[in-house]
C-alpha positions as CSV (number, residue, x, y, z in Angstrom):
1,X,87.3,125.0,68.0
2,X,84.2,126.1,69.5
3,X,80.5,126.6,68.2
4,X,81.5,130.7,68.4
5,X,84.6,129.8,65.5
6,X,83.0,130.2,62.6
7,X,81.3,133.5,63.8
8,X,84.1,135.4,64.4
9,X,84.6,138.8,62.4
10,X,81.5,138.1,60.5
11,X,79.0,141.1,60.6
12,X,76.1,140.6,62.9
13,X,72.6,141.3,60.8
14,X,70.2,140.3,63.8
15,X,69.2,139.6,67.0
16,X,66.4,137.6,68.0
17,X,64.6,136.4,71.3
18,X,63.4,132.8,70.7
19,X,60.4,131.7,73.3
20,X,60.6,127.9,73.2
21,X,56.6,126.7,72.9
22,X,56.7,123.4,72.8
23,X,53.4,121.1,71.1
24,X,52.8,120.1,75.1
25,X,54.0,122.9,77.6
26,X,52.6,120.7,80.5
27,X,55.2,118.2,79.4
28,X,57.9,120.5,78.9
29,X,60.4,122.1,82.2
30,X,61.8,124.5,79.4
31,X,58.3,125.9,78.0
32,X,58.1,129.8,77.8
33,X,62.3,129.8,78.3
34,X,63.8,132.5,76.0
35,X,66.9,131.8,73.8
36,X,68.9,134.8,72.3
37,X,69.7,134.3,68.6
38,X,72.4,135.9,66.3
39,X,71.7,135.9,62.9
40,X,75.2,136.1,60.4
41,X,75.8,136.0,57.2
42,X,77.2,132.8,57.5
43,X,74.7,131.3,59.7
44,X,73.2,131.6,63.1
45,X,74.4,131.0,66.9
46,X,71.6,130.5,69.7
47,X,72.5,130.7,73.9
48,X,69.9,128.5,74.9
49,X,68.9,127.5,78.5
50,X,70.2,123.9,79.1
51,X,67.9,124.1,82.3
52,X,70.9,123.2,84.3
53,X,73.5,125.0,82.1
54,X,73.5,127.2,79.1
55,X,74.5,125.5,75.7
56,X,75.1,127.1,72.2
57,X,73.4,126.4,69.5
58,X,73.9,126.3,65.2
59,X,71.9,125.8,62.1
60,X,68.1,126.4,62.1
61,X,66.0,126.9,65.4
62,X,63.6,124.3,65.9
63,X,60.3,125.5,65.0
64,X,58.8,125.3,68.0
65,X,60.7,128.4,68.9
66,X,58.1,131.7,68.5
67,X,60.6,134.5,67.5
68,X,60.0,137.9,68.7
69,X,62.1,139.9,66.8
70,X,64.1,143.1,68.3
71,X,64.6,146.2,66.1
72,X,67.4,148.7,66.2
């Protein structure tokens, strides 16, 4: 089973771009990287950029992701 498993034939409610802003963007290779977020009923799934790789994500999104929600 993969991350995507639980999401399957659930109706998808949203999409979101996530820009990850981290506390020191200096520090951070991934600052101003954009994840792409679907929102379920049952939860949500995040791409994110793994820098070297892309990885999914579940659960809540860290909050030092700045969502820029995308209308219909």
């Amino acid at each position: 089973m993969n991350a995507w498993s639980p999401f399957v034939g659930q109706e998808l409610r949203e999409v979101v771009l996530l820009e990850w802003q981290p506390a020191e963007p200096n520090r951070d290779l991934a600052a101003g990287s954009a994840t792409v977020e679907f929102v379920f009923a049952g939860g949500c799934l995040r791409i994110a950029n793994g820098l070297d790789e892309n990885r999914s994500e579940t659960g809540e999104a860290s909050p030092e992701y700045v969502r820029h929600r995308l209308d219909r």
